[in-house]
C-alpha positions as CSV (number, residue, x, y, z in Angstrom):
1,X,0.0,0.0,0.0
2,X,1.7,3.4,-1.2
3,X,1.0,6.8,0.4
4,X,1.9,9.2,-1.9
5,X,5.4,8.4,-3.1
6,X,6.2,6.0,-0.2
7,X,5.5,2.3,0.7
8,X,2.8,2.7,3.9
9,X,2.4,-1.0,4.6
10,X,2.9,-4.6,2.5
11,X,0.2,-7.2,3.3
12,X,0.6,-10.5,2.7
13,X,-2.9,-12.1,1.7
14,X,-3.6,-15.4,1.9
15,X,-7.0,-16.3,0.3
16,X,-9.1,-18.5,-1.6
17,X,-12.8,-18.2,-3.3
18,X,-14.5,-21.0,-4.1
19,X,-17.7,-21.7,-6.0
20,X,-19.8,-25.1,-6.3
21,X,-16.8,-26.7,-3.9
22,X,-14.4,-25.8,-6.7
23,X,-11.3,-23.4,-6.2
24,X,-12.3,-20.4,-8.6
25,X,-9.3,-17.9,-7.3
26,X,-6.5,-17.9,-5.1
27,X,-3.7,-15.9,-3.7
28,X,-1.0,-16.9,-1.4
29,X,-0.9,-20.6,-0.1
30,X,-4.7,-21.4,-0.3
31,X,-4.0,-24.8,1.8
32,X,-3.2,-22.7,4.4
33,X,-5.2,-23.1,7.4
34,X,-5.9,-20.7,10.1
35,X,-7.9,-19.5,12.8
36,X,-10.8,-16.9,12.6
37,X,-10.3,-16.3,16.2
38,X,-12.2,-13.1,17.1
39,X,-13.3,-12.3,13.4
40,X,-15.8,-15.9,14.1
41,X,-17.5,-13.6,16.8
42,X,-20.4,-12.5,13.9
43,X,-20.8,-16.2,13.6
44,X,-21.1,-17.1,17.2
45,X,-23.9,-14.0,18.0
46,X,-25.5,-16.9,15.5
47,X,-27.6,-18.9,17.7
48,X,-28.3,-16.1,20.8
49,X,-29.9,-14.1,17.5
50,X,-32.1,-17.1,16.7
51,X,-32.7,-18.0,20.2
52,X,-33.9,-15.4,21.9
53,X,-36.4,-12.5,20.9
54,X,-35.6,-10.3,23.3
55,X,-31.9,-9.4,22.4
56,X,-31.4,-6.1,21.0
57,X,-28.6,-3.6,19.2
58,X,-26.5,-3.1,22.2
59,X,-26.7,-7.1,23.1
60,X,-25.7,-8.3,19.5
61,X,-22.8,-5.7,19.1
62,X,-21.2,-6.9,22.4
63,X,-21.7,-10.7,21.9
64,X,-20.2,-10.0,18.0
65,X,-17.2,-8.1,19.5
66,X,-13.7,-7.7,21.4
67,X,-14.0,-4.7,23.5
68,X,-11.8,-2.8,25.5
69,X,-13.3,-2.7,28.6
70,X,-14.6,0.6,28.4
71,X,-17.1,2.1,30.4
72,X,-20.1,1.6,27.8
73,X,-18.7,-1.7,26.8
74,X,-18.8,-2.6,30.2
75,X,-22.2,-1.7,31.1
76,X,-23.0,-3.7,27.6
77,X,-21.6,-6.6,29.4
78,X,-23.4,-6.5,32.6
79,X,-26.9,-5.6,31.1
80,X,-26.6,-9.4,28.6
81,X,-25.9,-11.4,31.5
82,X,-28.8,-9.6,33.7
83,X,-31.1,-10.3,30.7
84,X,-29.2,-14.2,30.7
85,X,-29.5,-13.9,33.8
86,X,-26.4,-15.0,34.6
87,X,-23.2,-13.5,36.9
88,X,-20.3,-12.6,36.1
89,X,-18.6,-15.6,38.2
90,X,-19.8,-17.4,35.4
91,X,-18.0,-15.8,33.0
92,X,-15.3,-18.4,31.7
93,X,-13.1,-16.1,29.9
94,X,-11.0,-15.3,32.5
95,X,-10.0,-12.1,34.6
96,X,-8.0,-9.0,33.2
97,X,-8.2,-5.7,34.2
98,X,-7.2,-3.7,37.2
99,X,-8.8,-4.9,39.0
100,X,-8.9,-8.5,37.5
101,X,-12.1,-9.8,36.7
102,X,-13.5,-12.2,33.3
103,X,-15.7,-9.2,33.0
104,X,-12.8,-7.0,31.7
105,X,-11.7,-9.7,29.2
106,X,-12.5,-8.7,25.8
107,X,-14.5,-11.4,24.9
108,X,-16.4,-11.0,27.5
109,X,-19.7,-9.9,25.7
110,X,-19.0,-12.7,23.8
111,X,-19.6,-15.1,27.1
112,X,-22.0,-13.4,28.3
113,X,-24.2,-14.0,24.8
114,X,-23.2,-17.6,25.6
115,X,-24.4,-17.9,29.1
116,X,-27.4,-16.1,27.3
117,X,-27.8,-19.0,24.7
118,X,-27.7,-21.1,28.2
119,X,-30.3,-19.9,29.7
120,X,-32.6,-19.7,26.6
121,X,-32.5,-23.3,26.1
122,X,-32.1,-24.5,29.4
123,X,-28.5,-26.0,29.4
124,X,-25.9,-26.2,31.8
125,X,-23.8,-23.4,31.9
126,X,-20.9,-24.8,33.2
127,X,-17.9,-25.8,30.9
128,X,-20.2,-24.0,27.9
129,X,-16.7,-23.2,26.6
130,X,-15.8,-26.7,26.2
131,X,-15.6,-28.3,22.8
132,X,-18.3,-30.8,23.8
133,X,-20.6,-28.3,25.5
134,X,-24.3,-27.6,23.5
135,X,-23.0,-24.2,23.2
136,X,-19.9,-25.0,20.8
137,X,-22.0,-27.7,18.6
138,X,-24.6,-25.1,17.8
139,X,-21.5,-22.5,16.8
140,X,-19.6,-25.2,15.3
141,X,-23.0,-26.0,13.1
142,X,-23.5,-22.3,12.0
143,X,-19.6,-22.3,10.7
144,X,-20.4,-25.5,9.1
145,X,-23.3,-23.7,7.6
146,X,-21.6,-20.7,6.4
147,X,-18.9,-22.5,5.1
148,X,-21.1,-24.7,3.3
149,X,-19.8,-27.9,4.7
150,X,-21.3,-31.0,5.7
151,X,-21.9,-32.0,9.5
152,X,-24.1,-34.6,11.0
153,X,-26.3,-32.5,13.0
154,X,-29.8,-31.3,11.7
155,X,-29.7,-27.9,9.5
156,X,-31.0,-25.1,12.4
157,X,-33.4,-22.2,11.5
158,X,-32.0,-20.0,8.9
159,X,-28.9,-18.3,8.7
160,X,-29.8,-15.8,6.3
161,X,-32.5,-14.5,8.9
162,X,-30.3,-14.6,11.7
163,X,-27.3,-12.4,9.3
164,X,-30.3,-10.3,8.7
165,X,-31.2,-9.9,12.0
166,X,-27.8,-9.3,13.3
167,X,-27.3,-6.7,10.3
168,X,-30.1,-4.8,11.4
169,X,-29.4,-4.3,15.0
170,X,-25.5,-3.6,14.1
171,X,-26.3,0.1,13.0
172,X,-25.7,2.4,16.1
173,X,-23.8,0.9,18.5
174,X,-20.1,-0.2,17.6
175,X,-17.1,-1.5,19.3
176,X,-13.6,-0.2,18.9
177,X,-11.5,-3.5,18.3
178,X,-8.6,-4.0,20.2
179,X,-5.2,-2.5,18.8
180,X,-7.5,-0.7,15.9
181,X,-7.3,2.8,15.6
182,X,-11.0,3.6,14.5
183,X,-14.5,2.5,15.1
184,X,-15.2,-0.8,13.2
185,X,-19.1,-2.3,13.3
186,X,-19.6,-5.2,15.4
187,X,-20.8,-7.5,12.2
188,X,-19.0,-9.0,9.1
189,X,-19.9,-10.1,6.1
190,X,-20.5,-13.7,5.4
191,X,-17.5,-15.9,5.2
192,X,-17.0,-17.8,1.9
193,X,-14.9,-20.2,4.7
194,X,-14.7,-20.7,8.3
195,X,-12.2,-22.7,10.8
196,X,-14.1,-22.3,14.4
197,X,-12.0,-22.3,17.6
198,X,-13.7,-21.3,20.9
C-alpha cells in the first residue's frame, strides 16, 4: 500500500474463493489453514440471535465483538448477563483488568451471549466453553453452515435471517476493536470459509 510516493504497509494475503466446492481464485498458499479467532464472533452471535427475541442492538454488538473494557462496553456486558440472567462468576473467559475480573476480558460480551444462549434453552452453563458443551455444537453447526460444509447434525433455523437480524441491529452501536485505531461495526460479512475455535 503506497502513500503518496512512499510504501505505507505490505500485506501479505492469503486467500481462496471457491464456488460449487471448486477453487475459482487464489492468492498466497490457499491450503493454508488458520484460525478466525475473534473475526468468528459474527458467527457465534449466531444462535443467541435465533434463540432469543428479546436481544437487541447493544446485546448483539457486544456478543459480536472484542471490547476494551470501556465504560459503555462494560455496562454492555453486565446488562446481557442480567437479561441471561447469569453472573459474572460465570464468565469463563478469565480475569483482566485492574482490578482483575472475566468481566474486563475482551471477549467477554461474547460469554456473556453464551451464558445467554444457556439460559434460553435450558443447558448447563458450566464448561459452555468446552468443545463438547451444546454451546460449541450449535456454533460449530453455524460455521459448518456458512462454510457450506457438511456435518451430522440437523440444518438449524435460517442463517440468512439470523445475518439479517444481526445486520439490522448492528447500526448504532459499535465496538472499537482492540489494537484498531478507528471504530469498526460489530458484524461482518458472510465468510466464503470458516475454521471455528472457541
Amino acid at each position: 500500500m503506497r502513500r503518496g510516493g512512499t510504501v505505507e504497509a505490505v500485506h501479505r494475503v492469503h486467500a481462496v474463493a471457491v464456488q460449487d466446492g471448486a477453487i475459482v481464485a487464489e492468492a498466497g498458499d490457499a491450503k493454508l489453514v488458520a484460525f478466525m479467532r475473534s473475526s468468528s464472533k459474527p458467527l457465534q452471535a449466531i444462535p443467541l440471535a435465533r434463540a432469543r427475541e428479546d436481544v437487541d442492538a447493544r446485546d448483539l454488538a457486544i456478543a459480536s465483538a472484542s471490547h476494551l473494557a470501556d465504560a459503555a462496553q462494560l455496562a454492555a456486558v453486565r446488562a446481557l448477563l442480567a437479561k441471561a440472567p447469569a453472573d459474572v462468576e460465570e464468565l469463563e473467559c478469565g480475569p483482566e483488568g485492574d482490578p482483575p475480573s472475566p468481566l474486563n476480558h475482551n471477549c467477554s460480551g461474547k460469554h456473556a451471549g453464551m451464558l445467554a444462549l444457556c439460559r434460553a434453552n435450558g443447558w448447563p452453563s458450566e464448561g459452555y466453553r468446552l468443545a463438547e458443551h451444546p454451546v460449541q455444537r450449535e456454533m460449530l453447526a453455524v460455521h459448518a453452515e456458512a462454510s457450506e460444509v457438511e456435518r451430522t447434525r440437523s440444518r438449524p433455523r435460517s442463517t440468512a435471517a439470523a445475518w439479517s437480524r444481526l445486520r439490522s441491529h448492528s447500526s448504532g452501536w459499535h465496538t472499537r476493536s482492540r489494537g484498531s485505531s478507528g471504530w469498526t461495526a460489530a458484524t461482518a460479512s458472510r465468510p466464503a470459509c470458516a475454521s471455528f475455535r472457541s
